[in-house]
N, C-alpha and C positions, 0 to 999 in steps of 0.2 A: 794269155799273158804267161800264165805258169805255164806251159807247154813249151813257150819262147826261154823262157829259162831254164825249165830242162833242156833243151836241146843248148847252149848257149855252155850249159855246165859241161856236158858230152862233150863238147865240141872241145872244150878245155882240156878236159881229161885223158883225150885223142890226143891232142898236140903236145900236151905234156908226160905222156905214159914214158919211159915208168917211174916218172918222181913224182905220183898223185900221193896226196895227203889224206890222210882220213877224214883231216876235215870238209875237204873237197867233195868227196864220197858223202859224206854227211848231209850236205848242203843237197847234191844232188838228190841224193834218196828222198830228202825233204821234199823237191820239187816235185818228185816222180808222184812219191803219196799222196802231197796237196791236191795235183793234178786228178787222180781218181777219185779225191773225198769231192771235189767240184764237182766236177759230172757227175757223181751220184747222187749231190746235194742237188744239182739241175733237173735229174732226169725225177729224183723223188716231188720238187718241185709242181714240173710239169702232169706227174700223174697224179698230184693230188688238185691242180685246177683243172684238169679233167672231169674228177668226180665231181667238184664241187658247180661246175658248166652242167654235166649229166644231170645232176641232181636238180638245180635248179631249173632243165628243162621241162623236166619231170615234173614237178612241181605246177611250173606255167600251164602245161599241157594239160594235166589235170584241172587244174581250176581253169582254164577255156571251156574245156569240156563240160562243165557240170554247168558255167552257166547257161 
């Protein structure tokens, strides 16, 4: 969705050059950065249910084993 909004901003900024507004530019930047703090919020996500899948394999594996 913010991806769709960046691009949606660009596309504005294209059809409007060269009377963009700062505030325009603002909004977009906005999008750009939300956009990369998401994905990293996702990706940091995902590699922490990683560990915590690893771990508690780990865990299982272990006590299988010992009874």
């Amino acid at each position: 969705m913010l991806d769709l909004c960046e691009n949606v901003q660009v596309v504005l900024m294209l059809t409007g050059f060269p009377d963009v507004s700062a505030g325009q530019v603002a909004v977009a930047s906005w999008f750009t950065l939300s956009k990369g703090y998401a994905v990293s919020l996702c990706l940091l996500l995902a590699l922490t249910l990683a560990v915590v899948a690893a771990v508690r394999r780990l865990r299982h594996g272990v006590r299988d084993r010992a009874a």
